[in-house]
C-alpha positions in Angstrom: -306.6 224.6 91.5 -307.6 225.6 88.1 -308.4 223.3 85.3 -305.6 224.0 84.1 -302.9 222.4 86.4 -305.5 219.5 87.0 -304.9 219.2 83.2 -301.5 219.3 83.6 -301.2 217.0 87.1 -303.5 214.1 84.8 -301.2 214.2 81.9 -298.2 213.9 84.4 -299.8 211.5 86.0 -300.8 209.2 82.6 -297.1 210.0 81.2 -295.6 208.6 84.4 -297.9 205.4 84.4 -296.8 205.1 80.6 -293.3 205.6 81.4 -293.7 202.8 84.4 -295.6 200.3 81.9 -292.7 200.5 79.0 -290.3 200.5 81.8 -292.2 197.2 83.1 -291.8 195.7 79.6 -288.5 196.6 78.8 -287.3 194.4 82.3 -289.7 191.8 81.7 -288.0 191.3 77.7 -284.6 191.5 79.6 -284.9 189.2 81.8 -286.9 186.9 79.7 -283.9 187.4 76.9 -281.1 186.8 79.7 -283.4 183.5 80.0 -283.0 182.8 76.8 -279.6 183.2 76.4 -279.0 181.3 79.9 -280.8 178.6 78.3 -278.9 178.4 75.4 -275.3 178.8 77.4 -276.3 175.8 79.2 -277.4 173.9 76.4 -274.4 174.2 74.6 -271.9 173.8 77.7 -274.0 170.6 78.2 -273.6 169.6 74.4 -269.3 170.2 74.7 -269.5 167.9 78.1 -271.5 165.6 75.9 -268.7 165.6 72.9 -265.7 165.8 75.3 -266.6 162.9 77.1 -267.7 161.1 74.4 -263.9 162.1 73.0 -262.7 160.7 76.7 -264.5 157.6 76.4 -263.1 156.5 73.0 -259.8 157.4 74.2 -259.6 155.1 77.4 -261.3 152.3 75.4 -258.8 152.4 72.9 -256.1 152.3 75.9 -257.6 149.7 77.1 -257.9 147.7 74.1 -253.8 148.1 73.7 -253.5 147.8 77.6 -255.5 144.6 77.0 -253.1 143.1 73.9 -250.1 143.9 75.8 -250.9 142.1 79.1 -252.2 139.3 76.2 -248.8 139.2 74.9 -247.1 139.4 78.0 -249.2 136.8 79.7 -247.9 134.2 76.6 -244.3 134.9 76.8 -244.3 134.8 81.0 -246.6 131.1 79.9 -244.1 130.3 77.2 -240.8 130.9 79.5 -242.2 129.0 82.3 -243.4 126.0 79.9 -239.4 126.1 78.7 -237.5 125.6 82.3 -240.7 123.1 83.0 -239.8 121.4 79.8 -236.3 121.8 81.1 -236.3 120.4 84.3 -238.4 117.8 83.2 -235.1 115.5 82.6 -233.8 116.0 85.6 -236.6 115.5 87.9 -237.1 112.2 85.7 -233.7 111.2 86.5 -234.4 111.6 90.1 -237.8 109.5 90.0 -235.8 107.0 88.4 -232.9 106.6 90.4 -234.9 106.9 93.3 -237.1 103.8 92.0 -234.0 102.1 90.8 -232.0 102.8 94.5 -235.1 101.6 96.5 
């Protein structure tokens, strides 16, 4: 072979290996941006979840809260009803003790 081509096969050879290397750090700054960027998709997906279920949270408590007041108020009317046909029957179940006693 004449100097020449050895020349020429070297420089081919040192292009290539160039070539490889940028090609090397072109895939490594890809793949360390699609890290990035990965990174930051999941960070913000996690900060939504974190808002949404904050949103959610304040949402059932607050339904709960009413929830809460109505059974309250139902609860005193059922009470209140009951108290009345006690209070009701109260006469009549004293007019049986007594003419039961009186009868005896």
């Amino acid at each position: 072979m004449s100097l020449e081509a050895i020349k020429s096969i070297g420089e081919a050879e040192e292009r290539a290996r160039k070539a490889k290397l940028e090609a090397q750090q072109r895939a490594e700054k890809a793949a360390d941006d699609a890290r990035r960027a990965g990174n930051d998709a999941i960070e913000a997906a996690i900060a939504r979840a974190e808002t949404e279920v904050a949103a959610l949270k304040r949402a059932a408590d607050a339904k709960a809260a009413e929830d809460a007041k109505e059974l309250v108020s139902s609860t005193a009317n059922k009470r209140a009803n009951i108290r009345a046909r006690a209070e009701g029957r109260l006469d009549v179940v004293a007019g049986v003790i007594v003419e039961r006693i009186v009868s005896v």
